[in-house]
PyMOL commands that place a pseudoatom at each C-alpha (Angstrom):
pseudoatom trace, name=CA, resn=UNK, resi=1, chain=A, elem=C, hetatm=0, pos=[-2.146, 7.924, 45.713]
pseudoatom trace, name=CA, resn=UNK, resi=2, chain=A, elem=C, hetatm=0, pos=[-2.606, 4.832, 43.656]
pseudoatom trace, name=CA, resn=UNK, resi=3, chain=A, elem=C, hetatm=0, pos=[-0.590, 3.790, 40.964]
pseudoatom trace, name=CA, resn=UNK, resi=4, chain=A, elem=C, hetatm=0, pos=[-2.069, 1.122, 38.967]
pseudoatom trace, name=CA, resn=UNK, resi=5, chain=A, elem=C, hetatm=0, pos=[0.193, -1.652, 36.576]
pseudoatom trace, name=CA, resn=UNK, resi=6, chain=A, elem=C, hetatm=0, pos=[-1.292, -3.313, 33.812]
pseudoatom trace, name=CA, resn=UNK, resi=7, chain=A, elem=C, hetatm=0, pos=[2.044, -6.415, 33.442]
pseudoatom trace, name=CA, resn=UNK, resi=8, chain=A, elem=C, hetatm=0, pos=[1.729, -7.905, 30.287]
pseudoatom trace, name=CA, resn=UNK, resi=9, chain=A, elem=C, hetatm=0, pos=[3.655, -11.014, 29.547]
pseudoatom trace, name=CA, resn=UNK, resi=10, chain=A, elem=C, hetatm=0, pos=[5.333, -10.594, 25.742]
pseudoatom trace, name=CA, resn=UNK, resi=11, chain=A, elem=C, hetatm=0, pos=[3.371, -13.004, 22.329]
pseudoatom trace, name=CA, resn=UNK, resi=12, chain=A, elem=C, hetatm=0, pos=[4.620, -16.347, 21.071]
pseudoatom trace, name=CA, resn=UNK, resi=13, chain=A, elem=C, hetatm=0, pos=[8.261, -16.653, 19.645]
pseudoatom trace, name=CA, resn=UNK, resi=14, chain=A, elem=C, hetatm=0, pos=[9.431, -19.324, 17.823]
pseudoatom trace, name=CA, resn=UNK, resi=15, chain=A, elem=C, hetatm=0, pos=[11.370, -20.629, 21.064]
pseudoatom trace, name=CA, resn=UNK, resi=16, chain=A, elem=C, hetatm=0, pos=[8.350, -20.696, 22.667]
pseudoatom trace, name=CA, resn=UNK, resi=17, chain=A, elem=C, hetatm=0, pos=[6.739, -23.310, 20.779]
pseudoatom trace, name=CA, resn=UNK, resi=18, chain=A, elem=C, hetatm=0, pos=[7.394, -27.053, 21.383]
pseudoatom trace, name=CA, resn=UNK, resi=19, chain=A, elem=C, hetatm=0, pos=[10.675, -27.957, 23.370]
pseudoatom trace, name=CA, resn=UNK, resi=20, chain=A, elem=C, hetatm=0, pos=[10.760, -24.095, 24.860]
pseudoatom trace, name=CA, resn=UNK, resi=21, chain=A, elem=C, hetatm=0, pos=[14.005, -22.495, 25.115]
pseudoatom trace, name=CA, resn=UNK, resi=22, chain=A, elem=C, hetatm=0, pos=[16.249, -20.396, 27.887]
pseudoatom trace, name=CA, resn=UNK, resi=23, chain=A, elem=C, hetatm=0, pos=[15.552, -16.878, 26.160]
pseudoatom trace, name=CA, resn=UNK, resi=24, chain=A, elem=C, hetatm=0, pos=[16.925, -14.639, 28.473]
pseudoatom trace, name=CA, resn=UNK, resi=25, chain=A, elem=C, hetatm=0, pos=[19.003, -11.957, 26.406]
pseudoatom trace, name=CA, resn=UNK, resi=26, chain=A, elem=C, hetatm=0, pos=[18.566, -13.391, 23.100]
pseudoatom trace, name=CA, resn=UNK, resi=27, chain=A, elem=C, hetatm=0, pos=[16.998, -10.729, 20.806]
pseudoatom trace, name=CA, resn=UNK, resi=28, chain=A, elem=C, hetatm=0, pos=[14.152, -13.395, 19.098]
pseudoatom trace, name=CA, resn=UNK, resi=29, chain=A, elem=C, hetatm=0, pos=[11.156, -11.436, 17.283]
pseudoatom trace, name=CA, resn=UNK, resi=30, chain=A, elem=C, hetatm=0, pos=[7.591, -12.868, 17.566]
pseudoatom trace, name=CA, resn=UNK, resi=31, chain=A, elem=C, hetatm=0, pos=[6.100, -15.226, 15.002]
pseudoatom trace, name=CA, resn=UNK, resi=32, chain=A, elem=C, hetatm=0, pos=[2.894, -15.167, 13.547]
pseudoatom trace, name=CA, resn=UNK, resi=33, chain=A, elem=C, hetatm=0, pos=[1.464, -15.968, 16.240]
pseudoatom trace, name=CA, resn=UNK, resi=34, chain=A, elem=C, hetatm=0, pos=[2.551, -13.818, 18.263]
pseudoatom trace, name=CA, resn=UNK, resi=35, chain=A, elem=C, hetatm=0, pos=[2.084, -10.705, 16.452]
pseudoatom trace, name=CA, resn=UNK, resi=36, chain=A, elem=C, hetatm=0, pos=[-1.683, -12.168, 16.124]
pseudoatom trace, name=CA, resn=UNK, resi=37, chain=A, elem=C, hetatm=0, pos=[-1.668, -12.355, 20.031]
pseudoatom trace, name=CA, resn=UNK, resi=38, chain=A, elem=C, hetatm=0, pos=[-0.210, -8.181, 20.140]
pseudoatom trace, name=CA, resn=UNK, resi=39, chain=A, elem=C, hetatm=0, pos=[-2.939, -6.976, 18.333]
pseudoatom trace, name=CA, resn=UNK, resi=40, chain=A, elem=C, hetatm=0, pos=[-5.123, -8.825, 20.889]
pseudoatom trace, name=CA, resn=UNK, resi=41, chain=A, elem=C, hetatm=0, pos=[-3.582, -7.397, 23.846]
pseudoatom trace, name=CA, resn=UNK, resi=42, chain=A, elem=C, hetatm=0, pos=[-4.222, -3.684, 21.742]
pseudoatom trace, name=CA, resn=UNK, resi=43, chain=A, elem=C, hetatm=0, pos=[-8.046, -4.407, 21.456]
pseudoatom trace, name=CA, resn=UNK, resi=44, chain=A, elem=C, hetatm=0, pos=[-8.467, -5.631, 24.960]
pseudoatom trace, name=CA, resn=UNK, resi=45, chain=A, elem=C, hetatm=0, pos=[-6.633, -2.838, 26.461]
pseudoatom trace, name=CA, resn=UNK, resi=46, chain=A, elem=C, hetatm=0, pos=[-7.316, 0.294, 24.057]
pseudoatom trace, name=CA, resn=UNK, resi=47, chain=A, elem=C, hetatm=0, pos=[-9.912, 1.686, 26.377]
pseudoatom trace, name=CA, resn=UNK, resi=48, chain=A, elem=C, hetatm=0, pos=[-7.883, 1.590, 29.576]
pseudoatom trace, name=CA, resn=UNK, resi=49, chain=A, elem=C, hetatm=0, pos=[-6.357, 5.136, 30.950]
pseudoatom trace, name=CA, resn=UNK, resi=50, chain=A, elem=C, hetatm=0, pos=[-3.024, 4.278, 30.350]
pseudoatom trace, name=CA, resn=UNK, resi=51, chain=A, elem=C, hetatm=0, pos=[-0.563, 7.296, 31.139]
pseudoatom trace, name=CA, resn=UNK, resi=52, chain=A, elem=C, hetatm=0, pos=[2.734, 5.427, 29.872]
pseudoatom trace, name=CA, resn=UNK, resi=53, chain=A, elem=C, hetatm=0, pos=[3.844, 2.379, 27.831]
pseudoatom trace, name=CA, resn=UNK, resi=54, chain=A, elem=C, hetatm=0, pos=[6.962, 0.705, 28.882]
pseudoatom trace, name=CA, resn=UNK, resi=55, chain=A, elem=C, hetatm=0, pos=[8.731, -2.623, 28.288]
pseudoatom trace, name=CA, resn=UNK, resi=56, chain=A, elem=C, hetatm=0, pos=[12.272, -4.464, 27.834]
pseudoatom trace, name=CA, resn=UNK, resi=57, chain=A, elem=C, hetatm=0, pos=[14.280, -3.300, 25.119]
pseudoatom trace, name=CA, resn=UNK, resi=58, chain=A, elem=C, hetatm=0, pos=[14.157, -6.782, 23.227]
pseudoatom trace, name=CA, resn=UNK, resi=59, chain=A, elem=C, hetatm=0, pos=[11.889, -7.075, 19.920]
pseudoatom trace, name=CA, resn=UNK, resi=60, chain=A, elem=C, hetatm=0, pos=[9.720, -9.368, 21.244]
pseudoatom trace, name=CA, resn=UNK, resi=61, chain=A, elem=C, hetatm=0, pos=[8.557, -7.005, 24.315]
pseudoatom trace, name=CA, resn=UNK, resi=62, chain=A, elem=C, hetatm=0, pos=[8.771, -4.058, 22.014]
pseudoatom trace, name=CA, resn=UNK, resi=63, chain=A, elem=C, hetatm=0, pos=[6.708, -5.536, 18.974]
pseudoatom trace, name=CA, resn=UNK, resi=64, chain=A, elem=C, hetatm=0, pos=[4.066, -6.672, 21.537]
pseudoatom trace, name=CA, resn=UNK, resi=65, chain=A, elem=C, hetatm=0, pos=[3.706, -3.315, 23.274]
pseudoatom trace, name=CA, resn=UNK, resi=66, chain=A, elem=C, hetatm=0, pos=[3.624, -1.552, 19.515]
pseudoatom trace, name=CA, resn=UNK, resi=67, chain=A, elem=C, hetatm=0, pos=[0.025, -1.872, 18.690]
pseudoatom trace, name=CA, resn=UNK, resi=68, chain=A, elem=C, hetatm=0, pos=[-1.457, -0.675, 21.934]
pseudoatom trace, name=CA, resn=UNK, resi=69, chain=A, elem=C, hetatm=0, pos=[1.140, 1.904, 21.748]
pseudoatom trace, name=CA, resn=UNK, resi=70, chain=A, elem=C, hetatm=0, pos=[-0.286, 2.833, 18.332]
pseudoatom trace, name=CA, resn=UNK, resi=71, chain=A, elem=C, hetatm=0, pos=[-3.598, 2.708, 19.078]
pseudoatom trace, name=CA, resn=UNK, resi=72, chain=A, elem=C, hetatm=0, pos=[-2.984, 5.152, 22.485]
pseudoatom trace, name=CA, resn=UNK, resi=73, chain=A, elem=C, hetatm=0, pos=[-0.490, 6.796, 20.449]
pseudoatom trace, name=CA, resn=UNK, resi=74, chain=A, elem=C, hetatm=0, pos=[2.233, 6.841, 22.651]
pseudoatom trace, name=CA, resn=UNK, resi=75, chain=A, elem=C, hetatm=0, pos=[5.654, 6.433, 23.455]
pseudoatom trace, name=CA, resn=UNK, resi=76, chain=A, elem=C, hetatm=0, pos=[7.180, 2.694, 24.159]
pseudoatom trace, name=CA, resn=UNK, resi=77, chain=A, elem=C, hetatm=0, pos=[9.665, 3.563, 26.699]
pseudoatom trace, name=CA, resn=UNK, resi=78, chain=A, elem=C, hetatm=0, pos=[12.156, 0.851, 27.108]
pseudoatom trace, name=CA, resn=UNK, resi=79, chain=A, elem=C, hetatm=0, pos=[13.531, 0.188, 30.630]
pseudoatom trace, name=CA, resn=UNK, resi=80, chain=A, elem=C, hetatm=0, pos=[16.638, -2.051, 31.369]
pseudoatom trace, name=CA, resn=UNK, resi=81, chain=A, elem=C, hetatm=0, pos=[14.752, -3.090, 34.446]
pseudoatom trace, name=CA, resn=UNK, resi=82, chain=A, elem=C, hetatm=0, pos=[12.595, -5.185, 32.294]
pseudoatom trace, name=CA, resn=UNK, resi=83, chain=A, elem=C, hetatm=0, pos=[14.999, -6.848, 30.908]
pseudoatom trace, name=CA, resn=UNK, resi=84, chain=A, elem=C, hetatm=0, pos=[14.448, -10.825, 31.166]
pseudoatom trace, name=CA, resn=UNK, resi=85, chain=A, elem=C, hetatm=0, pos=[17.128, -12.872, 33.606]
pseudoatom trace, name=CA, resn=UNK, resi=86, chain=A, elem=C, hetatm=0, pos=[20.406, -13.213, 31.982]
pseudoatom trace, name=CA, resn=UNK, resi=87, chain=A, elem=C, hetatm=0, pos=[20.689, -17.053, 31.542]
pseudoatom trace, name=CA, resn=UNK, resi=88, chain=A, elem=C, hetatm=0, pos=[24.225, -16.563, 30.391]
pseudoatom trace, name=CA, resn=UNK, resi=89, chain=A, elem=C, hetatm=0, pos=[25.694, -19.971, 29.318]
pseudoatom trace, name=CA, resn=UNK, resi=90, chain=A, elem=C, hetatm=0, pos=[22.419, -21.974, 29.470]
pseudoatom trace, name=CA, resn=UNK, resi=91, chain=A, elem=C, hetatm=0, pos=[20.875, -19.108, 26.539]
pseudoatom trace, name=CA, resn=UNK, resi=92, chain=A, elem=C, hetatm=0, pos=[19.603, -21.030, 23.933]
pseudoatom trace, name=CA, resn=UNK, resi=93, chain=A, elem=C, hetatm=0, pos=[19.650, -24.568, 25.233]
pseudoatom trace, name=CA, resn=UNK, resi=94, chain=A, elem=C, hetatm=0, pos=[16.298, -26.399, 25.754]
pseudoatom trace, name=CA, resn=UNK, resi=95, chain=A, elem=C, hetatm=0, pos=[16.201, -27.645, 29.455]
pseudoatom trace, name=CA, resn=UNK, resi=96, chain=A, elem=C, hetatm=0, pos=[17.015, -30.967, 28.261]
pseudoatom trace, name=CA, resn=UNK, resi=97, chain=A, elem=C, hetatm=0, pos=[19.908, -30.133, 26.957]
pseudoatom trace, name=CA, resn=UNK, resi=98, chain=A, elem=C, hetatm=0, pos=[20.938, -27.862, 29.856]
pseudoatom trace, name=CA, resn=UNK, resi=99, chain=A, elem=C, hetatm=0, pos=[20.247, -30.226, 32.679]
pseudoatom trace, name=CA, resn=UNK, resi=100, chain=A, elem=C, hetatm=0, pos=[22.851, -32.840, 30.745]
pseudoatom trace, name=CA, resn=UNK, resi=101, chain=A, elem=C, hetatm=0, pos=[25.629, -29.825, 30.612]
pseudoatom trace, name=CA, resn=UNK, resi=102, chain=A, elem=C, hetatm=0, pos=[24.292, -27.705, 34.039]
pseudoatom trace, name=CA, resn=UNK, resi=103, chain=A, elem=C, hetatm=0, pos=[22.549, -30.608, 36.136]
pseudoatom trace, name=CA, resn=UNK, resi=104, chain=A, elem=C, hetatm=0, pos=[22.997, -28.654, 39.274]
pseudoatom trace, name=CA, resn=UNK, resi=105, chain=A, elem=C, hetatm=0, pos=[22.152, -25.349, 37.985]
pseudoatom trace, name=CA, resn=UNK, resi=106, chain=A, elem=C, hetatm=0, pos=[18.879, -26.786, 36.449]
pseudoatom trace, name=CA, resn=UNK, resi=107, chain=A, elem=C, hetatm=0, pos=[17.888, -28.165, 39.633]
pseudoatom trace, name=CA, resn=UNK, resi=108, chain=A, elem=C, hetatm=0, pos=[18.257, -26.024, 41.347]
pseudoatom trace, name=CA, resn=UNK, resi=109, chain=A, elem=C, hetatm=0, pos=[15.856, -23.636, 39.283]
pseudoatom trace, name=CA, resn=UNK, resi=110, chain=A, elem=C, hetatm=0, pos=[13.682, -26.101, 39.326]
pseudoatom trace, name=CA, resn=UNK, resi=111, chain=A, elem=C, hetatm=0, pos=[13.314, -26.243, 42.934]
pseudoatom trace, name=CA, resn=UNK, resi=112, chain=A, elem=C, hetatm=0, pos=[14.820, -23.481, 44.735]
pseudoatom trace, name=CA, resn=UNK, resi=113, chain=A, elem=C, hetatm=0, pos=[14.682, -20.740, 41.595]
pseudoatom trace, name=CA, resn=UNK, resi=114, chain=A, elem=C, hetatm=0, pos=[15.232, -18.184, 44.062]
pseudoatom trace, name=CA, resn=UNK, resi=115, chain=A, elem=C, hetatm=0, pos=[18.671, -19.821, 45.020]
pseudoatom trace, name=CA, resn=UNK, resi=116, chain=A, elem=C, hetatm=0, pos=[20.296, -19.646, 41.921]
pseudoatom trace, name=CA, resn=UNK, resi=117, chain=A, elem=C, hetatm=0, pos=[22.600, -18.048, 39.588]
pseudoatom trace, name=CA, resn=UNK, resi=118, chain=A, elem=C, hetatm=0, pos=[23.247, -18.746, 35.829]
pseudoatom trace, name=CA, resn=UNK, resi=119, chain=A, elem=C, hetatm=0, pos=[26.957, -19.518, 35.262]
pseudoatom trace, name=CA, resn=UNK, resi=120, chain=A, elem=C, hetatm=0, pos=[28.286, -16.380, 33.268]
pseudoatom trace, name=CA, resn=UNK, resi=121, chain=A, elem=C, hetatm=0, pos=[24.512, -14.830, 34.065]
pseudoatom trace, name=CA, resn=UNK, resi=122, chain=A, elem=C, hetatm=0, pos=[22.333, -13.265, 36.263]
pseudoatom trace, name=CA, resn=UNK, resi=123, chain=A, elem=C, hetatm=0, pos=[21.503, -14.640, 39.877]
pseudoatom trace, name=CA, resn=UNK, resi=124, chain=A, elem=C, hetatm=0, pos=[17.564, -14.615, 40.352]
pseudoatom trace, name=CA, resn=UNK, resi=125, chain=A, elem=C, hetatm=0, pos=[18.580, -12.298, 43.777]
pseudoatom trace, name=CA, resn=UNK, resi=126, chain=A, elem=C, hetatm=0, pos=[19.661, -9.358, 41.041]
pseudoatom trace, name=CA, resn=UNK, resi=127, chain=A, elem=C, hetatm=0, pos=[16.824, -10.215, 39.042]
pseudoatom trace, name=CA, resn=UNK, resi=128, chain=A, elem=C, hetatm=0, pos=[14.414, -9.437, 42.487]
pseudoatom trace, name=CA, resn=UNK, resi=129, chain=A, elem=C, hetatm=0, pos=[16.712, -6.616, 43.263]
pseudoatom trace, name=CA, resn=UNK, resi=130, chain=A, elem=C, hetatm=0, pos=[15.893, -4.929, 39.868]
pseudoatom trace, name=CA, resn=UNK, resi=131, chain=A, elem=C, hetatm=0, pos=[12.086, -5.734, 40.060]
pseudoatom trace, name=CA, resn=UNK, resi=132, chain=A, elem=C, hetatm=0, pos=[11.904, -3.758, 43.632]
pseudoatom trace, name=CA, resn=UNK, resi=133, chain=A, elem=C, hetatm=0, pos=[13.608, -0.826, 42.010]
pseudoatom trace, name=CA, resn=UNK, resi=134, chain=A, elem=C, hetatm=0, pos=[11.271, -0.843, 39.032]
pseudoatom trace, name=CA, resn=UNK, resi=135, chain=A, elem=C, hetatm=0, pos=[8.536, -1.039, 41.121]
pseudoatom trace, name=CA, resn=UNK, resi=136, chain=A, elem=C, hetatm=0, pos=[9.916, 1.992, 43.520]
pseudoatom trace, name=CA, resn=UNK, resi=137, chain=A, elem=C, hetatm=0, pos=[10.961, 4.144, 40.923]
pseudoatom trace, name=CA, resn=UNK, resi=138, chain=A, elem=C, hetatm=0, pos=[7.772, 4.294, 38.532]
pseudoatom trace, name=CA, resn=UNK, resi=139, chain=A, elem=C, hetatm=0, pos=[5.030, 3.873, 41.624]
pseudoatom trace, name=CA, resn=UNK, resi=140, chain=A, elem=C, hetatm=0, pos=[5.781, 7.345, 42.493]
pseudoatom trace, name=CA, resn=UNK, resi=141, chain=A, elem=C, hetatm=0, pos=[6.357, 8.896, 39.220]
pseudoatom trace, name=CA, resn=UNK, resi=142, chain=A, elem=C, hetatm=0, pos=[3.105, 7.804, 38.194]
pseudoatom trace, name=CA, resn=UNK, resi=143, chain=A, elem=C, hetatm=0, pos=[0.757, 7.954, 41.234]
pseudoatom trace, name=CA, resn=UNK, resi=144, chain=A, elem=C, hetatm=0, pos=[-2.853, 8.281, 40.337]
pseudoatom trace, name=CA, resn=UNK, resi=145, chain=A, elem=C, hetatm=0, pos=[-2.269, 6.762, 36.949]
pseudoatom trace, name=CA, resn=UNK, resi=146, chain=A, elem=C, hetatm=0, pos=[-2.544, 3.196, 35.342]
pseudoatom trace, name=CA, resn=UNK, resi=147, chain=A, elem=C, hetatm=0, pos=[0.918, 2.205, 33.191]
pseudoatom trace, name=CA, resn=UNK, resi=148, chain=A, elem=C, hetatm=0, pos=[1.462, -0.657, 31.135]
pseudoatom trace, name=CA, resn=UNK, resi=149, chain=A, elem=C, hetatm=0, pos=[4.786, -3.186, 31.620]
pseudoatom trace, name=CA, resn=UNK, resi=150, chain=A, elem=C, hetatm=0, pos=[5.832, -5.307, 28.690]
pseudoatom trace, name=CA, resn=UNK, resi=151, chain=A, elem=C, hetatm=0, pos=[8.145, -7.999, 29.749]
pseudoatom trace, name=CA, resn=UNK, resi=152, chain=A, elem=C, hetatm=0, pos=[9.093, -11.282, 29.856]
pseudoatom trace, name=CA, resn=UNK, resi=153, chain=A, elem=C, hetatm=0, pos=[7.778, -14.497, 31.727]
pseudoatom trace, name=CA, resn=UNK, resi=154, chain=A, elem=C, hetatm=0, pos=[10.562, -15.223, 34.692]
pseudoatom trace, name=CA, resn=UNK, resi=155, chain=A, elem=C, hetatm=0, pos=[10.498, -11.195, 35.291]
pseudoatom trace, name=CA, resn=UNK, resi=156, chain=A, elem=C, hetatm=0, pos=[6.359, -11.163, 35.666]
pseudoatom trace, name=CA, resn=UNK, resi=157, chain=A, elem=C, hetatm=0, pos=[6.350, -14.327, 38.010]
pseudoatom trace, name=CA, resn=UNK, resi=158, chain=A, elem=C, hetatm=0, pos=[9.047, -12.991, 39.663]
pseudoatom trace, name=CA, resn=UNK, resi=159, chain=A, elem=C, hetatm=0, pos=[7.318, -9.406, 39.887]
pseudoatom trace, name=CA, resn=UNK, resi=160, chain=A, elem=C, hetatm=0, pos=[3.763, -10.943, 40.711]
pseudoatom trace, name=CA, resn=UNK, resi=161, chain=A, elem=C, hetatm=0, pos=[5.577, -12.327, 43.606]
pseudoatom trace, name=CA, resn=UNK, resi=162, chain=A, elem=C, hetatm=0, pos=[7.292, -9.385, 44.944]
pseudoatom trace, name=CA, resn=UNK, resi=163, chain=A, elem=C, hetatm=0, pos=[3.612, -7.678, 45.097]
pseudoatom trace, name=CA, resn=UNK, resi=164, chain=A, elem=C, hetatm=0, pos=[1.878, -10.351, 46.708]
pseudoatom trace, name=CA, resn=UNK, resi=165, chain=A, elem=C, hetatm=0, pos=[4.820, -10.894, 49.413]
pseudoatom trace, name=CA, resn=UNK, resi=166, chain=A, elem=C, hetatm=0, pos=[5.529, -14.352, 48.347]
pseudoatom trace, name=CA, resn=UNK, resi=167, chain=A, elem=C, hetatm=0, pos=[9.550, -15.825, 48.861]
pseudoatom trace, name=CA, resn=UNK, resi=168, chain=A, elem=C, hetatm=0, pos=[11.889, -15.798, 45.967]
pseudoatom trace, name=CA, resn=UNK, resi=169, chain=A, elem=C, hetatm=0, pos=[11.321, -20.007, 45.908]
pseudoatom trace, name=CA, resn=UNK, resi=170, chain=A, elem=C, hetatm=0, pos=[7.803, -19.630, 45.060]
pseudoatom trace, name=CA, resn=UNK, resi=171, chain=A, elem=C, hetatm=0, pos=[8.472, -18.494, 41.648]
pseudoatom trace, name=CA, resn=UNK, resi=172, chain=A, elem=C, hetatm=0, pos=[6.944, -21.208, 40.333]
pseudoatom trace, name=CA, resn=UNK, resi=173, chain=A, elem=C, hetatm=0, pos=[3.856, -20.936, 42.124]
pseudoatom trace, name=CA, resn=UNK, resi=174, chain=A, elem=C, hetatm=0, pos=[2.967, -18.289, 39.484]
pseudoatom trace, name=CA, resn=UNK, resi=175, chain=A, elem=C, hetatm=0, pos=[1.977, -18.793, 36.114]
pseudoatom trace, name=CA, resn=UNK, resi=176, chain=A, elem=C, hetatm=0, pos=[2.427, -16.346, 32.926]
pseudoatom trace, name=CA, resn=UNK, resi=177, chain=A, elem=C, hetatm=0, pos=[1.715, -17.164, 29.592]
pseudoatom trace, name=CA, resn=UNK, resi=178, chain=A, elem=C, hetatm=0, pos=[2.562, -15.670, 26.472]
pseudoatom trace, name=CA, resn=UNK, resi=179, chain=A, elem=C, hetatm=0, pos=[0.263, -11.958, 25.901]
pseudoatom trace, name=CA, resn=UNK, resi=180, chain=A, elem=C, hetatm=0, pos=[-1.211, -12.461, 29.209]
pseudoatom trace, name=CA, resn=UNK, resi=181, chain=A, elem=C, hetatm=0, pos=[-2.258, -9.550, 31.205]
pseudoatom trace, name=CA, resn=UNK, resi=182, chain=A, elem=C, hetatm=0, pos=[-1.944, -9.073, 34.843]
pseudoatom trace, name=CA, resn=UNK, resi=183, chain=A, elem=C, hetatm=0, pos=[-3.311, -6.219, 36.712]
pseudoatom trace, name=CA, resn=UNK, resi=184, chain=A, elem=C, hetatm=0, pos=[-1.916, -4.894, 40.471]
pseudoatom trace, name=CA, resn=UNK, resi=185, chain=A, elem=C, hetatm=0, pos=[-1.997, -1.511, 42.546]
pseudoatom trace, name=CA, resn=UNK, resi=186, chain=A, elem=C, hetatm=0, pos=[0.310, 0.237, 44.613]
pseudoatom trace, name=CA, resn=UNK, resi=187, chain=A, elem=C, hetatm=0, pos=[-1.076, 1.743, 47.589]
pseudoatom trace, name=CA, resn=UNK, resi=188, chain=A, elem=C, hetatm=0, pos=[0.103, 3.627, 50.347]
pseudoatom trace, name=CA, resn=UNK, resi=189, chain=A, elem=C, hetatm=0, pos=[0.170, 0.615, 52.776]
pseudoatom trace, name=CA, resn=UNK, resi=190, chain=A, elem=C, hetatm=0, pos=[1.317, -2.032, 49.948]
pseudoatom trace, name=CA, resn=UNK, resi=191, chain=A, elem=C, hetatm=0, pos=[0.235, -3.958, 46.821]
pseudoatom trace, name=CA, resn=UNK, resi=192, chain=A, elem=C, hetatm=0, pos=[-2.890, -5.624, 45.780]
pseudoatom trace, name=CA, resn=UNK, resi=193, chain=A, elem=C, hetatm=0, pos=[-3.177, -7.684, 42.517]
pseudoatom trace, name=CA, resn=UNK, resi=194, chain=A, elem=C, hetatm=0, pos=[-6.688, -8.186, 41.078]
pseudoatom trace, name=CA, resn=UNK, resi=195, chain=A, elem=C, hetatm=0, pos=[-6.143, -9.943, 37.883]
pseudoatom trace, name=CA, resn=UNK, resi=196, chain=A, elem=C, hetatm=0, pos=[-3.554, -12.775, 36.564]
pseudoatom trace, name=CA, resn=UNK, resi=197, chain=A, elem=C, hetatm=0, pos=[-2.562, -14.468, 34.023]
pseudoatom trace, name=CA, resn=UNK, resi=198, chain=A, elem=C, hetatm=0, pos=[-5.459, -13.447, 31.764]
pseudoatom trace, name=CA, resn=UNK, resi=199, chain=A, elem=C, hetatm=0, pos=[-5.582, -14.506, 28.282]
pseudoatom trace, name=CA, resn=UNK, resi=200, chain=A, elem=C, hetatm=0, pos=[-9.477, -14.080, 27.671]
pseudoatom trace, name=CA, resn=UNK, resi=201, chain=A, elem=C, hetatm=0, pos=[-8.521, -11.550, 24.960]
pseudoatom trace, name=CA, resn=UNK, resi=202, chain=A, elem=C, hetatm=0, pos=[-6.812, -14.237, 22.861]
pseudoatom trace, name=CA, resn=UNK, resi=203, chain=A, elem=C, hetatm=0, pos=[-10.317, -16.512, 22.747]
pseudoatom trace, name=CA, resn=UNK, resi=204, chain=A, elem=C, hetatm=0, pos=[-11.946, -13.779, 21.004]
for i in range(1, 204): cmd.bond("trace and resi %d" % i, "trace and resi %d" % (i + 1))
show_as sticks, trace
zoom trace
């Protein structure tokens, strides 16, 4: 049976805005904005047959999945496996400022993202490792239903690339933006996405 995943990408923080930050663990709530952008998501999606709600235990993933919660009044689950990548010592540093301290680190997540690991953090492998057993653990618990995942932008690029069988390197090949809503399958002989990166909702 087919499970269907609605992956929605969390709403503006404040480290989101101008020179954008490494986030990764940091527990930052949404701005204005970004609670503007949640309600958004709610509208566009309140109509969809969504079985289960879940998303990284962070405020920023939780506040955005809130309002749709509300509105299908249901549980947000939070699942570790959503978690965003553990940046460890570069958390909080603008990439400026990390590729002066961590040149080598920086680029090599610039160019080979799937090659690296975050000093005191997470490798990108682990990350991938995690996504796969998200992915195999809720595809069956929820065949013939659609689900909603709230998480963060490295996690859905990196997740959107599992599904369509790209390499861990072509991370960057993928683009999320903040409250954007991505839509895939699971099938018995594989994945097939049929939206990305879809922000129409936030024109409106």
């Amino acid at each position: 049976m087919t499970t269907r995943f609605l992956l929605i990408r969390h709403g503006q923080t404040e480290w989101n805005r101008g020179a954008e930050r490494f986030r990764g663990r940091a527990d930052i709530p949404l701005n204005d904005v970004g609670r503007a952008q949640a309600a958004r998501i709610a509208a566009r999606l309140a109509n969809e047959p969504i079985a289960a709600i879940y998303a990284s235990p962070k405020q920023r993933t939780l506040d955005s999945a809130r309002p749709l919660a509300e509105r299908l009044r249901l549980p947000v689950q939070p699942h570790e496996g959503l978690l965003d990548i553990d940046f460890g010592a570069l958390e909080g540093m603008t990439i400026d400022a990390a590729r002066q301290t961590y040149p080598a680190v920086i680029a090599s997540w610039l160019a080979t993202p799937g090659d690296t690991e975050f000093p005191r953090g997470e490798s990108f492998a682990t990350l991938r490792a995690r996504i796969v057993s998200l992915l195999d653990e809720l595809a069956p618990k929820h065949a013939g239903q659609t689900i909603a995942l709230v998480s963060h932008r490295v996690v859905c690029c990196a997740m959107l690339c599992v599904v369509l069988g790209l390499p861990p390197n072509a991370l960057w090949r993928v683009r999320q933006d903040n409250a954007c809503i991505s839509v895939f399958e699971k099938h018995d002989n594989g994945f097939v996405v049929t939206l990305m990166n879809d922000t129409c909702h936030l024109d409106e």
